[in-house]
C-alpha positions as CSV (number, residue, x, y, z in Angstrom):
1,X,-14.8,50.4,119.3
2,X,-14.1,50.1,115.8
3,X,-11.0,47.5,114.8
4,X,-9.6,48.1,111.2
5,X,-8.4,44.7,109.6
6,X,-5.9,45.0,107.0
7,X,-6.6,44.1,103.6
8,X,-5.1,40.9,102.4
9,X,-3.2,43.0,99.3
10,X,-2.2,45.2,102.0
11,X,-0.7,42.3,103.8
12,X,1.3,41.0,100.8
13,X,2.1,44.6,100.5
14,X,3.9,44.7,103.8
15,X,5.6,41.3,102.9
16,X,6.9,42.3,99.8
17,X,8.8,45.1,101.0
18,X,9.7,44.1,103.9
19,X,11.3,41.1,101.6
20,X,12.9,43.9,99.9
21,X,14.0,45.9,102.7
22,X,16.0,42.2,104.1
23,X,17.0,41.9,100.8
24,X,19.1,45.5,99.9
25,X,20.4,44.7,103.9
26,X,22.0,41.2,102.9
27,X,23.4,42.5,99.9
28,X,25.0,46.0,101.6
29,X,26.9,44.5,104.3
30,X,28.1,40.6,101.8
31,X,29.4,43.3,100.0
32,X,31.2,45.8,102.2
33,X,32.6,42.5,104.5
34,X,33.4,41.2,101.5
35,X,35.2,44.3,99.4
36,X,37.4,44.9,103.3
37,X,38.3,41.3,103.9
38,X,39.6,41.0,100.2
39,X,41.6,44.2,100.8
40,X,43.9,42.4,102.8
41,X,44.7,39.4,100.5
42,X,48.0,39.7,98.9
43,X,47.5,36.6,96.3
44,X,50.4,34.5,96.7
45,X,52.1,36.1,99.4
46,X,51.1,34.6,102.7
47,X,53.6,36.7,104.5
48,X,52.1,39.9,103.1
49,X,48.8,38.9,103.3
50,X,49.2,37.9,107.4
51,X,50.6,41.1,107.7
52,X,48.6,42.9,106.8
53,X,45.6,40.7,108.6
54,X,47.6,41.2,111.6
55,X,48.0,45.4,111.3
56,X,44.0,45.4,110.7
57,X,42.9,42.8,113.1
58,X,40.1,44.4,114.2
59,X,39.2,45.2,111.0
60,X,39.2,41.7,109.6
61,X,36.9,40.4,112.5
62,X,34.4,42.9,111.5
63,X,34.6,41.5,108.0
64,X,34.3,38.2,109.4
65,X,31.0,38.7,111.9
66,X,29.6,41.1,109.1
67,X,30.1,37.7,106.7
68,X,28.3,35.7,109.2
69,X,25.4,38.4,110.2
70,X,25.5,39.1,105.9
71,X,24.0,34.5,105.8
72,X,21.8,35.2,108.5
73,X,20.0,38.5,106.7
74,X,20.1,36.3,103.8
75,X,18.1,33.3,105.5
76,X,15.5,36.0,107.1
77,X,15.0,37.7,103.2
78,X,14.4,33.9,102.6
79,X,12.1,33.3,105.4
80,X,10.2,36.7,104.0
81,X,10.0,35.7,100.6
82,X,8.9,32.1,101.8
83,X,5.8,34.4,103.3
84,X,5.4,36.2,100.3
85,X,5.1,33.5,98.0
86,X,3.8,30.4,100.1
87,X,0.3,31.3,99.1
88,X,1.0,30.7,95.3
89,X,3.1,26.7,96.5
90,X,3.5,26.3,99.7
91,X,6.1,23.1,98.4
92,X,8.1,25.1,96.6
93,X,8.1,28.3,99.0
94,X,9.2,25.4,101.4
95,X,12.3,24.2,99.0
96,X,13.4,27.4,98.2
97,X,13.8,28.2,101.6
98,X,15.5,25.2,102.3
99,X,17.8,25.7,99.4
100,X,18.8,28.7,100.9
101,X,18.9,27.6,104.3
102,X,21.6,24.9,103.0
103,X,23.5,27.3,101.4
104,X,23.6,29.9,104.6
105,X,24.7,26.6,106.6
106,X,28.0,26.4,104.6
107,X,28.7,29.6,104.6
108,X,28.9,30.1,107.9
109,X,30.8,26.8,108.6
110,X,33.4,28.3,105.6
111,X,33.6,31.6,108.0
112,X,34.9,29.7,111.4
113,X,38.6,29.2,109.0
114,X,38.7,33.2,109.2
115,X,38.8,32.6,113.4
116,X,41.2,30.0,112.8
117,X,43.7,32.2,111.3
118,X,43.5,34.5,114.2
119,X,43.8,31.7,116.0
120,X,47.0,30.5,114.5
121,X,48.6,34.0,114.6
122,X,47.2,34.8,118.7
123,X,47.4,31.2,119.5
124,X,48.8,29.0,122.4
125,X,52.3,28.1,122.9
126,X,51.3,25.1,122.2
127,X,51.6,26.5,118.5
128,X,55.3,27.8,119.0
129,X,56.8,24.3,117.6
130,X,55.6,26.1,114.0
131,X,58.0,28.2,112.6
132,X,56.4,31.3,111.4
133,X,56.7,30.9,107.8
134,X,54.7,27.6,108.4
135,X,51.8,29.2,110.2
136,X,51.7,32.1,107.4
137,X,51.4,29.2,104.7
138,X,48.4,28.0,107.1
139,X,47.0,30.8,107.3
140,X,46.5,31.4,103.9
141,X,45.4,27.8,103.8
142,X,42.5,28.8,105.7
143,X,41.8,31.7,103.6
144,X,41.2,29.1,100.8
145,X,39.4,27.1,102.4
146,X,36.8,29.2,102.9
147,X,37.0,30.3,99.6
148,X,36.2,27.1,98.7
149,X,33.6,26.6,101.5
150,X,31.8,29.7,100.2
151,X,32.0,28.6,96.4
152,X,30.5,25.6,97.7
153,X,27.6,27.5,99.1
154,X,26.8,28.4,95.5
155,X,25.8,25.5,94.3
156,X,22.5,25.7,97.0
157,X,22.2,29.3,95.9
158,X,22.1,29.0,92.6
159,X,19.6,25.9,92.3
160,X,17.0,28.3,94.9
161,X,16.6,30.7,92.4
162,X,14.5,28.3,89.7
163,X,11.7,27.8,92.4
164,X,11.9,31.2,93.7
165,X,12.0,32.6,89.6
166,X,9.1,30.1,88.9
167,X,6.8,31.8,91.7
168,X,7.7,35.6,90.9
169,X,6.6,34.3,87.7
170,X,3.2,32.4,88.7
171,X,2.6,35.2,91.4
172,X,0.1,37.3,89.8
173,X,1.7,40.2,91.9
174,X,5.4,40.6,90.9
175,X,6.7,41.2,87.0
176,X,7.1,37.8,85.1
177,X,9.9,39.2,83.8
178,X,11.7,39.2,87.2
179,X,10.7,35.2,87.3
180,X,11.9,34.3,84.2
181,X,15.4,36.3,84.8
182,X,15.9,34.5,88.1
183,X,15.1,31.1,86.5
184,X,18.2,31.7,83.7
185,X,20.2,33.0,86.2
186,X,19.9,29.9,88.2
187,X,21.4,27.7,85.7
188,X,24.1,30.7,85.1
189,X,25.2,30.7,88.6
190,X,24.9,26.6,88.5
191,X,27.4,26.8,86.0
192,X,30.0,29.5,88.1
193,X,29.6,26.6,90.8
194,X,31.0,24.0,88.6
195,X,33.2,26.0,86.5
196,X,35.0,26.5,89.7
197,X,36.0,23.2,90.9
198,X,35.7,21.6,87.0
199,X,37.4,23.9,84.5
200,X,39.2,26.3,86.8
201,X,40.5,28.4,83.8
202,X,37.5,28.8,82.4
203,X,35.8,32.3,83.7
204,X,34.1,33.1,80.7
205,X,30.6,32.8,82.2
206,X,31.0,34.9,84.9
207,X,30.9,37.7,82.4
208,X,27.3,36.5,81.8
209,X,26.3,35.4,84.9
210,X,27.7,38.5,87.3
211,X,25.6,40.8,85.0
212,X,22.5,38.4,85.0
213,X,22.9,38.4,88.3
214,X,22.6,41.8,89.0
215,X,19.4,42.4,87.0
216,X,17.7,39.1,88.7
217,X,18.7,39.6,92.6
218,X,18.9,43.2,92.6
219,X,16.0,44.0,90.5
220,X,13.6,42.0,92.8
221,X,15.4,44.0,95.8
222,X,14.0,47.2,94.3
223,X,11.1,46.6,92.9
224,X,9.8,44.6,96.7
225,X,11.2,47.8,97.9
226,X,10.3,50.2,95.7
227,X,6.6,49.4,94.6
228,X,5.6,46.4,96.5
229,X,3.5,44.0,95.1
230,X,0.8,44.9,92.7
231,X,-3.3,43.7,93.3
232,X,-4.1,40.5,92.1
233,X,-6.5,41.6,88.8
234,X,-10.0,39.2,89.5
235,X,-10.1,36.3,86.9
């Protein structure tokens, strides 16, 4: 009986879009939880914004699971990547992946204060000594919170992208150009992190790193997808 091993470019083959395939996942349903949830926000008006939480309640758990099942697709593109790459440095494979995993750990502890508001609204009697205007104010505490939480999460996901840039780069089998991208974007989407918390009303670099962003993350999505990873040309 005759056994057919697959070739080790077919292998990396495999990874790479499966990588991708993980990838375009994550970044499909971040986006749709995201785009619904933030179509209930009223910014400023916690009554409104309950309200209309509380009309879509359904709804806005969807968003809320999607969020969470949006880190853990993100940790398994990761995890593939991590596969991918590990054969160029295993050590910085390894510290990418546990950037990433340290960012997907905050994010999903930022997610439990969108249960809490259905909490507060569905809760115990205990909760009945609130007045309702109270409970809509915490409610939309919440809601920033995670916000905050999530902005947090940046600061992990930003900083994986250098070592993950560096071995698209050193690969041999992906486009340098896709490497070097992801290594600016890093310090781009550093920056968003810090801009946040630091200089609040300055949002000038999101105009550059949104659109750097773009190119870097979504290119590699594609390309893994799309054509794979190329053969390693003999030295």
């Amino acid at each position: 009986m005759n056994i057919t091993k697959e070739s080790p470019h077919g292998t990396i083959n495999k990874s790479a879009r499966i990588a991708g395939f993980l990838y375009l996942i994550y970044m499909v349903t971040h986006i749709i939880s995201d785009v619904w949830r933030g179509s209930f926000i009223v910014p400023g008006d916690a009554a409104a914004t309950v309200s209309n939480i509380m009309a879509h309640e359904a709804l806005f758990t969807v968003t809320a699971v999607g969020d969470l099942l949006a880190a853990a697709l993100f940790f398994l593109t990761a995890w593939a990547l991590y596969v991918l790459l590990k054969p160029v440095n295993k050590d910085l494979a390894l510290l990418f992946l546990l950037l990433n995993l340290g960012g997907v750990a905050i994010q999903c502890s930022s997610d439990l204060f969108l249960f809490a508001i259905q909490l507060l609204m569905n809760g115990p009697d205990t909760l009945n000594i609130f007045q309702t205007d109270q409970l809509q104010a915490l409610a939309m505490f919440f809601l920033d919170l995670r916000e905050k939480g999530f902005t947090v999460a940046q600061l992990f996901y930003g900083a994986w992208l250098f070592p993950l840039g560096y071995l698209v780069f050193k690969s041999g089998f992906l486009p340098k150009f896709l490497g070097i991208v992801l290594m600016v974007h890093c310090f781009t989407w550093v920056s968003t992190f810090f801009q946040s918390f630091l200089f609040p009303g300055f949002t000038a670099i999101t105009y550059v790193s949104w659109p750097l962003g773009f190119i870097a993350e979504f290119g590699l999505t594609l390309w893994l997808l799309v054509m794979g990873a190329k053969e390693r040309k003999p030295a």
